[in-house]
N, C-alpha and C positions, 0 to 999 in steps of 0.2 A: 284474432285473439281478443277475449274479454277480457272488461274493467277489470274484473275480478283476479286475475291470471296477472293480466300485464303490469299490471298498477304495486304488487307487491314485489313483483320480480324485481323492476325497474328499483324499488326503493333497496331491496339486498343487495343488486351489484355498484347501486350510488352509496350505499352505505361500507362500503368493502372498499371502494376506490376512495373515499374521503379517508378511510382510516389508514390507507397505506401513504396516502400525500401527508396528512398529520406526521406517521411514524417515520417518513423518509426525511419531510422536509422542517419539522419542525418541534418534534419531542427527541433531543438531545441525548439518547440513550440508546444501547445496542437494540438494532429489528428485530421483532416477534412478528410472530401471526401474520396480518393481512402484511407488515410491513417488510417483511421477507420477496414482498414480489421484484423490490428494486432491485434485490439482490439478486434473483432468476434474472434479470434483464442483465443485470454486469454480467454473469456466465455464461450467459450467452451470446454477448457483444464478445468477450474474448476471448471464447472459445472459435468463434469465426474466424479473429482478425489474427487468432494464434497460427490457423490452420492456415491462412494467407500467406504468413510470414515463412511456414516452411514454401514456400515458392523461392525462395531465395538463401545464397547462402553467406554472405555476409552480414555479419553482427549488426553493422551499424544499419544497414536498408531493413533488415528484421526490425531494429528497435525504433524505426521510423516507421514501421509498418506499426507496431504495438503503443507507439504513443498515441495514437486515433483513439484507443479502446477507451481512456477514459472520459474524454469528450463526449463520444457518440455513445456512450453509455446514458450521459446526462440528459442529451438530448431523446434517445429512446424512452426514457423515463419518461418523459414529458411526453412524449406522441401517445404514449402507452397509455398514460391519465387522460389523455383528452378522448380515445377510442374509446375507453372503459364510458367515460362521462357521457358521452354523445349516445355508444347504446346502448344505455340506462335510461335517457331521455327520449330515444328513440321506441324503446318497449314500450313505454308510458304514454305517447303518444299514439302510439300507432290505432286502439280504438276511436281517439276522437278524430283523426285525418283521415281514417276509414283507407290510409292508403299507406305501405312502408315505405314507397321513394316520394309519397309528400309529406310525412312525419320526418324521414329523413334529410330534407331540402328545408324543412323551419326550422329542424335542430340545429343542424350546418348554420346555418343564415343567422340564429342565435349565438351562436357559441362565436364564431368568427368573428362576426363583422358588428355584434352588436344590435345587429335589426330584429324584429320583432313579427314574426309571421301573424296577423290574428285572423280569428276566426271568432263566429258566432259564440264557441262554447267559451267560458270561463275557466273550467281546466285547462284547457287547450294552453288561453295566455299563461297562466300559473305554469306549467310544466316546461314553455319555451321562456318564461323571466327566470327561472331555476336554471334553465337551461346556459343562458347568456354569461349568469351569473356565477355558475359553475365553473364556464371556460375563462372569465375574466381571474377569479379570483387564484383557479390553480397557477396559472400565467403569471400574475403576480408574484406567490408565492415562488414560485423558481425563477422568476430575474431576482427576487432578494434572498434567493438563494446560493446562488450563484459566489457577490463577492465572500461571501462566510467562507464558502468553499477553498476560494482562489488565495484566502487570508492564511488558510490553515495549509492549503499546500507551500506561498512563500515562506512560513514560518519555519517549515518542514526543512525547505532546500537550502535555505540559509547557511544553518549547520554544515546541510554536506559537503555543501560546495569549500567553506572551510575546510572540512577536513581531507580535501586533496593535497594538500600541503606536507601535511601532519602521513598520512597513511598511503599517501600514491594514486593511482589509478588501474584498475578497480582497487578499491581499499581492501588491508590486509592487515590482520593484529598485531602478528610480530614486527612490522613495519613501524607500527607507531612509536615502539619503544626503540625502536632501534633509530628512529629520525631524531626522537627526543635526544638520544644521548650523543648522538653525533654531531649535533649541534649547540650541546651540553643546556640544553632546558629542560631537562630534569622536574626542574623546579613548579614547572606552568603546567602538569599533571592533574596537581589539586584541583585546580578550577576547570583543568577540562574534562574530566570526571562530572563534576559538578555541573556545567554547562549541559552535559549528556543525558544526568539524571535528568533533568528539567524536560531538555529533550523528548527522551521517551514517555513521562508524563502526559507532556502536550499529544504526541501523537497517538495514545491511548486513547484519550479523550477524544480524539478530534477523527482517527479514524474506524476508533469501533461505533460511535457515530454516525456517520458519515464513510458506509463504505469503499464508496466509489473513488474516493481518494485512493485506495491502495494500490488502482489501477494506473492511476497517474504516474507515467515516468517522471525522470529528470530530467532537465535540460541536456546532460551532457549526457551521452548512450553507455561510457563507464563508467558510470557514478547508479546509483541504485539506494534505496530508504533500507533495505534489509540490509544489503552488505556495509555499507554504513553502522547500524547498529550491530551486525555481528563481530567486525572489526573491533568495534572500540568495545565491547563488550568481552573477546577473545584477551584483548591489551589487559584488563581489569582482570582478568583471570591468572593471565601468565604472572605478572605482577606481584597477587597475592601470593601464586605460588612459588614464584620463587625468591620472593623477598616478602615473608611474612611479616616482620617488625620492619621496616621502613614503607612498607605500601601507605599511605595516605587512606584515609578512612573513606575519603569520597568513591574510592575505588570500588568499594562492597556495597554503599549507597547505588554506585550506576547501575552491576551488575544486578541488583534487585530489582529494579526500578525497568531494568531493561529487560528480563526474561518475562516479570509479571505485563510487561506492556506487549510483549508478544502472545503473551497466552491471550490477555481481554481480546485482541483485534481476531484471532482466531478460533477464538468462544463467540464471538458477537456471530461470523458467518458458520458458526452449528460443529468446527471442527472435532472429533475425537482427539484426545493426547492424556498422555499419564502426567496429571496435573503434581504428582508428587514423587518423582523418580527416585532411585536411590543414587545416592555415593558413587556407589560398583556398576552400575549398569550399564549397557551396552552404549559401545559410542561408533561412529565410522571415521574420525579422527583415530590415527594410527596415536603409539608411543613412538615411533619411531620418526615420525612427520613432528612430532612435538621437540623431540629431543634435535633432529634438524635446525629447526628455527631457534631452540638454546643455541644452537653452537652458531649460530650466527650471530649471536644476541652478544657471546661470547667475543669474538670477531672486531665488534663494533665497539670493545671496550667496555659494555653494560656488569656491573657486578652484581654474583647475586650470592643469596646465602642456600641456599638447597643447589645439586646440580639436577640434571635433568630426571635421573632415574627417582629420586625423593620428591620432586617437584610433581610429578605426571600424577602420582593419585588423587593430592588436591587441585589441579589443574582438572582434571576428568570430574572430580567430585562439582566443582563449578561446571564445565559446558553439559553436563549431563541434563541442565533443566531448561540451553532455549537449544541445544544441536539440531534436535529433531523436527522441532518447529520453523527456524530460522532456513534448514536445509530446503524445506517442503515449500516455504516462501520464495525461498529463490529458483526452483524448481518451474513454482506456479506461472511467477512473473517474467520468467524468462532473466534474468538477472546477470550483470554479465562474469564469465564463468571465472572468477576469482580463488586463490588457492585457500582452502579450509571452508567449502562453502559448498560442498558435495558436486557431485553433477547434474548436468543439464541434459534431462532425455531429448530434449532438441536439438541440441548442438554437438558437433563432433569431436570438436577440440575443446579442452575443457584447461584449468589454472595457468589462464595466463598474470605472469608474474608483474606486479607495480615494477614500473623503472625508478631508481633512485637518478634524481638531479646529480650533476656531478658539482660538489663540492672546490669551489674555486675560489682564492683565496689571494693576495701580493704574492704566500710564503710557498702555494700550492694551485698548480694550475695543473690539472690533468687534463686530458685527450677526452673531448668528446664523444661519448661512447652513444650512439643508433638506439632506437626504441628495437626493441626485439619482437616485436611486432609493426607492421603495417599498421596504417591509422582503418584501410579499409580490409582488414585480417579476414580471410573467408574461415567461419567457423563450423 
């Protein structure tokens, strides 16, 4: 291969690979162009470790198989930069080494260890001190990449792991209103609204960014970042709907905050979606699944001012802008299968239902009631 040939190649795929490590690791904004390749590399780590996980059919060895995928995503990134880097330096060399397993044995030896192959020619060194300095500085960049990463996922789980309390396991909407009033805090609404808004804020920011977080499970295999915000987003719904004039203003704060945070992180990976739904339009949430969880709602003491057949069209007119997104999410991720949260074409069994704590009390001590499912539930 000549100067000529080699010497421009080399600088396109070094110049292609420098602009996807800028756009992955360092310009704070949804990937375009060259910097879309991270994102081929997540697709493909999960689409592997997706197909692994049907090797089994319990939930929890599935979601121990799928918490790998965001790790080894990180890590592929990284091997992926340094392949690209190596043969771009490798092209570049190969006329002055006169040989590709000894362009490629100085490139190696540069990039790794720091050593310095030389030779008679002056390009030669220039294109293995590029070389060195390539693999040193990408390397860098992703160990201080790293804690940014790990800072934006604790910020993340913080929340959820709170709101197991609040919404059960897997979290569920009507859950949340109905724990609030059974233990009559009511009151503490407003700032968890509030809390939430903030919430989805951050994680707009931090995972249309940074997509590889999304891959990222939770600690715990029923807990999940989507059913979390669809949860407390569903609460903010019902709420408006059927208590118009006493709903808290933070409520319609969340809900905003929360669908538009779902569109950026699935605008950032190239998604289609009707960014402006109507009212009326179609939903896979029944009336009838809605009017359910009213009369439970009912049940628990909750008062409201609409019943449920009044309530269902502004209830609908809200999930109608993140249903389709938030369903598709949980889909993606494998998410685990929670009621109002669609299905899981992986999994066989689908809404299993949050256990309520049994309420004990000096005045009221009821009978221990069994989780209704196994902790190792085959799904």
């Amino acid at each position: 291969m000549s100067t000529v040939v080699a010497i421009p190649l080399g600088v396109v795929l070094l110049a292609f690979t420098w602009t996807s490590v800028l756009f992955t690791l360092v310009l704070p904004r949804a990937q375009w162009g060259p910097g879309r390749l991270s994102v081929s590399v997540n697709r493909a780590i999960r689409a592997t470790l997706m197909a692994s996980s049907r090797l089994t059919k319990s939930y929890e060895r599935k979601d121990a198989i799928l918490a790998l995928v965001g790790p080894i995503a990180v890590l592929a990134q990284l091997a992926l930069w340094l392949a690209l880097f190596g043969a771009a330096f490798v092209v570049m060399l190969v006329p002055y080494a006169h040989s590709f397993g000894r362009a490629t044995s100085q490139v190696g030896a540069a990039m790794f260890t720091l050593g310095l192959a030389r030779s008679a020619s002056r390009t030669n060194d220039t294109i293995v001190i590029f070389a060195a300095a390539s693999g040193f500085v990408v390397i860098a960049l992703q160990i201080a990449y790293l804690p940014s990463l790990y800072a934006a996922f604790n910020r993340r789980e913080a929340l959820i792991t709170m709101l197991v309390s609040r919404a059960g396991e897997p979290s569920w909407g009507p859950e949340i209103l109905i724990r609030h009033q059974l233990v009559g805090i009511g009151d503490a609404l407003p700032d968890f609204y509030a809390s939430w808004e903030q919430w989805a804020a951050e994680f707009s920011e931090s995972h249309s960014s940074y997509p590889v977080l999304l891959l990222f499970r939770s600690p715990d295999p029923w807990s999940s970042w989507v059913l979390a915000l669809l949860s407390v987003l569903d609460a903010a719904a019902m709420q408006l709907a059927l208590n118009p004039t006493t709903t808290p203003s933070q409520a319609r704060l969340c809900l905003r905050m929360g669908y538009t945070a779902l569109r950026r992180v699935s605008d950032a990976l190239g998604w289609d979606f009707d960014a402006d739904p109507l009212p009326d339009g179609p939903l896979h949430l029944s009336a009838q699944e809605f009017g359910s969880a009213v009369a439970l709602l009912r049940e628990s003491g909750y008062e409201i001012e609409r019943d449920s057949d009044a309530a269902w069209p502004h209830f609908r007119g809200w999930r109608v802008n993140y249903e389709d997104l938030a369903y598709r999410w949980a889909d993606r991720i494998l998410a685990p299968p929670a009621p109002w949260s669609g299905t899981r074409t992986r999994l066989n069994r689908q809404d299993v239902v949050p256990v309520r704590p049994p309420h004990r009390s000096p005045d009221n001590q009821p009978t221990y009631r069994r989780p209704e499912f196994p902790p190792d539930a085959e799904l």
